[in-house]
N, C-alpha and C positions, 0 to 999 in steps of 0.2 A: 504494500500500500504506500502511495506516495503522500509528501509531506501535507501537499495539498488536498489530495484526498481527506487525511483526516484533520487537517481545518476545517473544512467545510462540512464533516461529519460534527464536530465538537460546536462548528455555530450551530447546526442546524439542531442535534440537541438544546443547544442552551434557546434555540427560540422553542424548542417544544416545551422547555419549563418554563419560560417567561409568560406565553399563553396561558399556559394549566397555570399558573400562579395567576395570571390576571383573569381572567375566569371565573376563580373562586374567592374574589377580592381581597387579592394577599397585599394589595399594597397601593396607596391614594392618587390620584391624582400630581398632590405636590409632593409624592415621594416620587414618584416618575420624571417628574421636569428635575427635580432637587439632586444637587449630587452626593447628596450626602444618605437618600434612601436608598437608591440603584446606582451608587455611582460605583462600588467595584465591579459589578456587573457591566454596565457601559464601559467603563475603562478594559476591561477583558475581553469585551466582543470586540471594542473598535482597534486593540491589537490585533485582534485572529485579523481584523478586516486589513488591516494596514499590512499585513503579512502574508496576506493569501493577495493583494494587488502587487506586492514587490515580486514574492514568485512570478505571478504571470508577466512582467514585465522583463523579470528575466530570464523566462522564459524563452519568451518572442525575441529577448535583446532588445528592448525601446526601454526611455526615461523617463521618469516621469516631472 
Protein backbone atom coordinates (compact mmCIF):
# COMPACT_ATOMS: atom_id res chain seq x y z
CA UNK A 1 0.00 0.00 0.00
CA UNK A 2 1.28 3.39 -0.95
CA UNK A 3 1.88 6.37 1.32
CA UNK A 4 -0.82 7.89 -0.40
CA UNK A 5 -3.13 5.37 -0.23
CA UNK A 6 -3.27 5.35 3.29
CA UNK A 7 -3.73 9.01 3.62
CA UNK A 8 -6.44 9.01 2.12
CA UNK A 9 -7.73 5.89 3.94
CA UNK A 10 -6.94 7.75 7.42
CA UNK A 11 -8.81 11.01 6.13
CA UNK A 12 -11.59 9.30 4.84
CA UNK A 13 -11.94 7.49 8.37
CA UNK A 14 -11.53 10.50 10.34
CA UNK A 15 -14.50 12.04 8.09
CA UNK A 16 -16.45 8.93 8.90
CA UNK A 17 -16.08 9.82 12.63
CA UNK A 18 -16.41 13.58 12.24
CA UNK A 19 -20.16 12.68 10.72
CA UNK A 20 -21.04 9.91 13.22
CA UNK A 21 -19.96 12.55 15.88
CA UNK A 22 -21.81 15.37 14.40
CA UNK A 23 -25.00 13.22 13.93
CA UNK A 24 -25.23 12.43 17.23
CA UNK A 25 -24.55 16.05 18.48
CA UNK A 26 -21.20 15.54 19.81
CA UNK A 27 -20.18 18.99 19.45
CA UNK A 28 -21.73 22.98 18.84
CA UNK A 29 -21.78 25.00 16.47
CA UNK A 30 -18.94 27.34 18.18
CA UNK A 31 -16.96 24.39 18.82
CA UNK A 32 -16.77 23.67 15.07
CA UNK A 33 -15.64 27.38 13.96
CA UNK A 34 -13.48 27.56 17.42
CA UNK A 35 -10.04 26.04 17.57
CA UNK A 36 -9.88 25.28 20.59
CA UNK A 37 -13.11 22.53 20.22
CA UNK A 38 -11.84 20.60 16.94
CA UNK A 39 -8.90 22.37 16.52
CA UNK A 40 -6.54 19.06 16.82
CA UNK A 41 -8.62 17.41 14.76
CA UNK A 42 -8.55 20.27 11.92
CA UNK A 43 -4.94 20.70 12.40
CA UNK A 44 -4.42 16.64 11.70
CA UNK A 45 -6.63 16.58 8.79
CA UNK A 46 -5.37 19.70 7.18
CA UNK A 47 -1.64 17.93 7.59
CA UNK A 48 -2.92 14.55 5.96
CA UNK A 49 -4.27 17.25 3.32
CA UNK A 50 -1.13 19.33 2.88
CA UNK A 51 0.72 15.89 2.53
CA UNK A 52 -1.37 13.96 0.26
CA UNK A 53 -1.13 17.40 -2.37
CA UNK A 54 2.94 17.53 -1.87
CA UNK A 55 2.81 13.68 -2.84
CA UNK A 56 0.91 14.32 -5.82
CA UNK A 57 2.92 17.01 -6.89
CA UNK A 58 5.68 15.11 -6.72
CA UNK A 59 4.54 12.82 -8.10
CA UNK A 60 3.73 14.58 -11.58
CA UNK A 61 7.12 16.63 -10.66
CA UNK A 62 5.19 20.30 -10.67
CA UNK A 63 5.32 23.04 -7.73
CA UNK A 64 3.34 24.20 -6.04
Amino acid sequence: MTERTKIIQKMLKMQREFIKQEQNGGFSAAEYYSDEGLGEYKKQYDELARKLVDLAHAEKGSHR
